[in-house]
KESE-568399 format. One record per atom (N, C-alpha, C, O): atom name; residue in one letter; x, y, z. Coordinates in Angstrom, 3 decimals, padded with zeros to 6 digits. Layout:
% residues N
+------+------+----------+----------+----------+
: name : resn :       c1 :       c2 :       c3 :
+------+------+----------+----------+----------+
:   CA :    a :        X :        Y :        Z :
...
+------+------+----------+----------+----------+
END
This chain:
% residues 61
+------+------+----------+----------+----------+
: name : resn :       c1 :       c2 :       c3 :
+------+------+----------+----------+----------+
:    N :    x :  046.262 :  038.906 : -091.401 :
:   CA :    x :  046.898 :  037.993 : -092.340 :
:    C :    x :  047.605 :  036.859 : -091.606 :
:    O :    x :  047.517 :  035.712 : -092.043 :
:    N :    x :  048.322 :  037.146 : -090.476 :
:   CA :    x :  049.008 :  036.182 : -089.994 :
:    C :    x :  048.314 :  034.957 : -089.488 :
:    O :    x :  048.607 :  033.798 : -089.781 :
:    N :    x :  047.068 :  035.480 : -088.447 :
:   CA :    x :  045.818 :  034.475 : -088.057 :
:    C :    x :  045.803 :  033.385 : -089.298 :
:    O :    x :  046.284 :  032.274 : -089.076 :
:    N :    x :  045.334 :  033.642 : -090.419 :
:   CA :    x :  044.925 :  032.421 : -091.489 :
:    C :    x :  046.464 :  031.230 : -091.045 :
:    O :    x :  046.358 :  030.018 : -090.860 :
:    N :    x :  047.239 :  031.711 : -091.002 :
:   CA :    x :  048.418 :  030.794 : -090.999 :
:    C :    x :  048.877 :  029.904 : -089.641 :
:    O :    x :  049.891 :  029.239 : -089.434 :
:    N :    x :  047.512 :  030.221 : -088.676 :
:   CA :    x :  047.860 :  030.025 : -087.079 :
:    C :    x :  047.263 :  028.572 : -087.403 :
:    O :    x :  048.200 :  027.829 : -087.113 :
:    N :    x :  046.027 :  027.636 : -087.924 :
:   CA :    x :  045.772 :  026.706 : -087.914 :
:    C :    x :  046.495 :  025.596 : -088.831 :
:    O :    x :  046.199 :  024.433 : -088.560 :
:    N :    x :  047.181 :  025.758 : -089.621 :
:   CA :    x :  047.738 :  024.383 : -090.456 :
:    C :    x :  049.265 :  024.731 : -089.895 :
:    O :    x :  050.036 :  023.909 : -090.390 :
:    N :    x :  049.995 :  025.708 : -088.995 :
:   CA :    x :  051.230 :  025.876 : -088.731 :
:    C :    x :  050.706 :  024.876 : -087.393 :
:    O :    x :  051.298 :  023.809 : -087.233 :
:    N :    x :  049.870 :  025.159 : -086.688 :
:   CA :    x :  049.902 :  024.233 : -085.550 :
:    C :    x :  049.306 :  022.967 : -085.718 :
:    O :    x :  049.679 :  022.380 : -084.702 :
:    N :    x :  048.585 :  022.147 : -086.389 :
:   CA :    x :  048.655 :  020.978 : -086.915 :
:    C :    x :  049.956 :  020.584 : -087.286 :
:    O :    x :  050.521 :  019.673 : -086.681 :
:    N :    x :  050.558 :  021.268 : -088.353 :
:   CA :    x :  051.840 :  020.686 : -088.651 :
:    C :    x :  052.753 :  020.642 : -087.356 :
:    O :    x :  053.664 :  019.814 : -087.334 :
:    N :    x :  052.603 :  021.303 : -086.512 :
:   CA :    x :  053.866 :  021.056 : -085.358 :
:    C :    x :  052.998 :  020.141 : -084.326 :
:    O :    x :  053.710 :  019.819 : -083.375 :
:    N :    x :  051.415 :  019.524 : -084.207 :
:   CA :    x :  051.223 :  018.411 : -083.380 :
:    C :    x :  051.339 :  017.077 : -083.996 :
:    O :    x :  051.540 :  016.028 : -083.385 :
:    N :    x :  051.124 :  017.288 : -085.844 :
:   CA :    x :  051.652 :  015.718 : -086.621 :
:    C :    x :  052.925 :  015.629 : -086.344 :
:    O :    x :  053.339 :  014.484 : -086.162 :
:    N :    x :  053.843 :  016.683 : -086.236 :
:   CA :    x :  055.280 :  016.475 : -085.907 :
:    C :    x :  055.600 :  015.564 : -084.455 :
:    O :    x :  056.394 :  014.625 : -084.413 :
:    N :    x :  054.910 :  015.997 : -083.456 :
:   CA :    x :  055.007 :  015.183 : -082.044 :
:    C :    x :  054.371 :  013.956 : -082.122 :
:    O :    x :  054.918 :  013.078 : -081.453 :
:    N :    x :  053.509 :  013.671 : -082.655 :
:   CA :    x :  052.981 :  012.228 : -083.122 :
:    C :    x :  053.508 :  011.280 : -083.790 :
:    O :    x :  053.560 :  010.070 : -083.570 :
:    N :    x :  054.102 :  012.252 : -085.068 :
:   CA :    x :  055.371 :  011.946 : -086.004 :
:    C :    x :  056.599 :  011.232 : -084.763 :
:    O :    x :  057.059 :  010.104 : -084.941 :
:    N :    x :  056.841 :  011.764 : -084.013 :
:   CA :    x :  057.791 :  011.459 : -083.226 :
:    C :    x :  057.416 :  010.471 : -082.155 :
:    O :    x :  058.289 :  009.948 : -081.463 :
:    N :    x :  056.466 :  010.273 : -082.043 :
:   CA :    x :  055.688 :  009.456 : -080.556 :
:    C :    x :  055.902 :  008.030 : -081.579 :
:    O :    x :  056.435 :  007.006 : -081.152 :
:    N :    x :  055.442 :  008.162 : -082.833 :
:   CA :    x :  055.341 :  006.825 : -083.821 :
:    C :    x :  056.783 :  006.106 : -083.967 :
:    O :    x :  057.060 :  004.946 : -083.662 :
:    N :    x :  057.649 :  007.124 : -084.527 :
:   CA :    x :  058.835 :  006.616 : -084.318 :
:    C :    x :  059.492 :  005.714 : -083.147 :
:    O :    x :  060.104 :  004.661 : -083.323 :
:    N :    x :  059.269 :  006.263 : -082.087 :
:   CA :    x :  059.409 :  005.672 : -080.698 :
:    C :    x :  058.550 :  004.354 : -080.525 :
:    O :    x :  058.575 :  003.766 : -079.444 :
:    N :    x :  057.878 :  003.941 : -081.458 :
:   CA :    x :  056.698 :  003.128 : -080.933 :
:    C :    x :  057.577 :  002.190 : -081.842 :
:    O :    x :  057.688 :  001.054 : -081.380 :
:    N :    x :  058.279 :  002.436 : -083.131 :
:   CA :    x :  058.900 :  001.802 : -084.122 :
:    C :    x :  059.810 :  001.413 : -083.554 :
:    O :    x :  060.006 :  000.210 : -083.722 :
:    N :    x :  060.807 :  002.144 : -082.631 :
:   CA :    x :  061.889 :  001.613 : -082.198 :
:    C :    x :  061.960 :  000.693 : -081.226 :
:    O :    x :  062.809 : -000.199 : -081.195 :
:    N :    x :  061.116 :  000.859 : -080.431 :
:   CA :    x :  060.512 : -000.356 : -079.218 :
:    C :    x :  059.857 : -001.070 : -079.696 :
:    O :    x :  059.345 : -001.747 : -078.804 :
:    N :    x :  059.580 : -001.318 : -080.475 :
:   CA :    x :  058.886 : -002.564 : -081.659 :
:    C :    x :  057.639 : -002.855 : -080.761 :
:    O :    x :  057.636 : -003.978 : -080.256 :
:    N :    x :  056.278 : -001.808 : -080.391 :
:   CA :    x :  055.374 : -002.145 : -080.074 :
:    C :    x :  055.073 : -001.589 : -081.079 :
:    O :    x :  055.690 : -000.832 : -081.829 :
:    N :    x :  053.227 : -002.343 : -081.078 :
:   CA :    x :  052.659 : -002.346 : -081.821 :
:    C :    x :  051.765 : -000.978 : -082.096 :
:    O :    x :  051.409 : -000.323 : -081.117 :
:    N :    x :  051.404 : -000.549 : -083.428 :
:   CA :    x :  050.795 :  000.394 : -083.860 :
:    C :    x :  052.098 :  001.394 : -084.168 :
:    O :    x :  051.765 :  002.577 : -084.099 :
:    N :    x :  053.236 :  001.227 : -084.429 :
:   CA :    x :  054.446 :  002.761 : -084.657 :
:    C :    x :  054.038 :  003.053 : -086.009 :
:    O :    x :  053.526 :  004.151 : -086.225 :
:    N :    x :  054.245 :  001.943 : -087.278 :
:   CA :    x :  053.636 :  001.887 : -088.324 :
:    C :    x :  052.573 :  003.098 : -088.571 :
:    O :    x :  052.770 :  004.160 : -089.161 :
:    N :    x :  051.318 :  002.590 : -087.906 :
:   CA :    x :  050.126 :  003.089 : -088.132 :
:    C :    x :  050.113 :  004.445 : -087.958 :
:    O :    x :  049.617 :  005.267 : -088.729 :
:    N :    x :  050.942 :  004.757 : -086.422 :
:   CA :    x :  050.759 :  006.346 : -085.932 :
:    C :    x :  051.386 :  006.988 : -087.097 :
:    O :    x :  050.872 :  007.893 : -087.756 :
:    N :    x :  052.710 :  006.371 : -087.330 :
:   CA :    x :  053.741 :  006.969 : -088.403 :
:    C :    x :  053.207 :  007.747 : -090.074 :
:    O :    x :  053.286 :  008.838 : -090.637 :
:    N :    x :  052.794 :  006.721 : -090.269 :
:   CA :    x :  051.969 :  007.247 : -091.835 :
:    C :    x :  050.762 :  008.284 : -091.314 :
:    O :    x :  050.583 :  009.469 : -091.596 :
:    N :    x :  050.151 :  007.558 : -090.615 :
:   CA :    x :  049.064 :  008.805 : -090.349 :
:    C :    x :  049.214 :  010.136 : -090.020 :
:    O :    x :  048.471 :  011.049 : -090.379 :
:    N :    x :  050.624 :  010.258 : -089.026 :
:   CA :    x :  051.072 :  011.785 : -089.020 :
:    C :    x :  051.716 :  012.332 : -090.577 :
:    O :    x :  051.550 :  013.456 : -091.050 :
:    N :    x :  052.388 :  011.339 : -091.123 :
:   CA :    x :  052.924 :  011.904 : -092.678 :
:    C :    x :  051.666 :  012.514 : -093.264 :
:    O :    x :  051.494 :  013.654 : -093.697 :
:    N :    x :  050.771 :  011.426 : -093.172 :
:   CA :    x :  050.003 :  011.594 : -094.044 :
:    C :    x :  049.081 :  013.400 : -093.651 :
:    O :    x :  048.733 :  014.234 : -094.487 :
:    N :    x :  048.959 :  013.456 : -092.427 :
:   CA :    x :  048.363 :  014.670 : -091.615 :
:    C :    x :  049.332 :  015.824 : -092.304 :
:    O :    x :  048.969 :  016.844 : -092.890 :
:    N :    x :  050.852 :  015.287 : -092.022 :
:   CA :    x :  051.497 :  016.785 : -092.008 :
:    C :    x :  051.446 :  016.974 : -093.610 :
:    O :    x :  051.179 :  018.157 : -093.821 :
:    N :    x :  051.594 :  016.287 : -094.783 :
:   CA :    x :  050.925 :  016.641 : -096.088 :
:    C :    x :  050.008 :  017.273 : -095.713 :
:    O :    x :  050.406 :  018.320 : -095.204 :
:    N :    x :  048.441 :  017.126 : -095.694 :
:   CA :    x :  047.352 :  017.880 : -095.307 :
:    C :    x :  047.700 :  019.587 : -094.923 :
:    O :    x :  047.123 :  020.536 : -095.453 :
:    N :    x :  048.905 :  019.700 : -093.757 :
:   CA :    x :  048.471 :  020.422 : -093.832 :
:    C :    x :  049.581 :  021.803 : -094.657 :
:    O :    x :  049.418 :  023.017 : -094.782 :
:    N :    x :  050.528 :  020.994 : -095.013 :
:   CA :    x :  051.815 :  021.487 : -096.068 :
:    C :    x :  050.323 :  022.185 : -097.279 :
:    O :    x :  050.114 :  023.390 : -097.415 :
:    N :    x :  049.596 :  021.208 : -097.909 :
:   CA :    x :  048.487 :  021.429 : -098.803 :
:    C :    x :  047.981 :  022.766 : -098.517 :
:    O :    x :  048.090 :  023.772 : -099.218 :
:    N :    x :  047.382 :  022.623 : -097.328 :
:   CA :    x :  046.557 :  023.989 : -097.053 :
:    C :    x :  047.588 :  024.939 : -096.543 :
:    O :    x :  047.167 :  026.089 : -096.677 :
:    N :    x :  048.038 :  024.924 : -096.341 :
:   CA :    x :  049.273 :  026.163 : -096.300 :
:    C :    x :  049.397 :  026.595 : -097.149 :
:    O :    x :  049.673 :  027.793 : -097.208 :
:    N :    x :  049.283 :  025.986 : -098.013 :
:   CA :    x :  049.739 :  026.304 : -100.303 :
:    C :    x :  048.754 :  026.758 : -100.125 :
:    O :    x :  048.637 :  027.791 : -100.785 :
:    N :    x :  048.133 :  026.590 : -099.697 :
:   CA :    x :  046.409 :  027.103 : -100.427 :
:    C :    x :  046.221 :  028.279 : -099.922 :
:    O :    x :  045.811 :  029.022 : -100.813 :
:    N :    x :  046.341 :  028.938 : -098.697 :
:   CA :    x :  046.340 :  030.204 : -097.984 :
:    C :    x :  047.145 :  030.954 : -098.453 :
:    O :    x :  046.611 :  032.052 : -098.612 :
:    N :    x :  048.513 :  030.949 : -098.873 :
:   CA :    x :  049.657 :  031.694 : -099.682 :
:    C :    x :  049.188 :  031.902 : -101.181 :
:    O :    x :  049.609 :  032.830 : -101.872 :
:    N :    x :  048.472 :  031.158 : -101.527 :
:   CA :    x :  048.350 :  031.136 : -102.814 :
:    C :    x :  047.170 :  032.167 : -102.549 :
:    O :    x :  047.553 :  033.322 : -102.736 :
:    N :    x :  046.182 :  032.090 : -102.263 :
:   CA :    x :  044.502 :  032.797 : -102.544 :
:    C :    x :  045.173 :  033.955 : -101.596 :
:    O :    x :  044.738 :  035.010 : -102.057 :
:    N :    x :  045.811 :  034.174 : -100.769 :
:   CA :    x :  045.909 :  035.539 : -099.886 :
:    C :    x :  045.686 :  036.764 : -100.816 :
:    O :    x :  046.397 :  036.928 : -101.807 :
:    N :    x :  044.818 :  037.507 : -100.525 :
:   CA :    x :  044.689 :  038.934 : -101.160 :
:    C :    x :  046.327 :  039.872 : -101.108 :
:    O :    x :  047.276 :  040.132 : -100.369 :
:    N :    x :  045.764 :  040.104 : -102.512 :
:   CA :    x :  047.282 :  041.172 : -102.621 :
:    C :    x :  047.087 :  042.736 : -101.993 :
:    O :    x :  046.200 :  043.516 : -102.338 :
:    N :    x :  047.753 :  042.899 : -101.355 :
:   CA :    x :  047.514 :  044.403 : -100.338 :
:    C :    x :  048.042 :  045.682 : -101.076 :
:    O :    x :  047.960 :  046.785 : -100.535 :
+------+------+----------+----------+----------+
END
């Protein structure tokens, strides 16, 4: 049971470091922080989603 939860827990903690690399890119006002920024939001939704989705369908024991 725990395995199913090993792939969208570790996505969510590498959009998080990206999440954070973007920020940094925002604060030094080079270009692309923007871009990285939403795209990790947008990732770590993805994988908040499928997380719901594994909790939800998990067989009842």
């Amino acid at each position: 049971m725990f395995f199913n939860f090993r792939y969208p827990v570790i996505l969510f903690i590498l959009s998080l470091a990206g999440f954070m690399i973007g920020v940094a890119f925002k604060v030094m006002h080079w270009p692309g922080g923007l871009l990285i920024t939403g795209s990790m939001i947008m990732v770590q939704v993805i994988a908040i989603i499928w997380l719901i989705i594994i909790i939800v369908k998990s067989p009842k024991s």
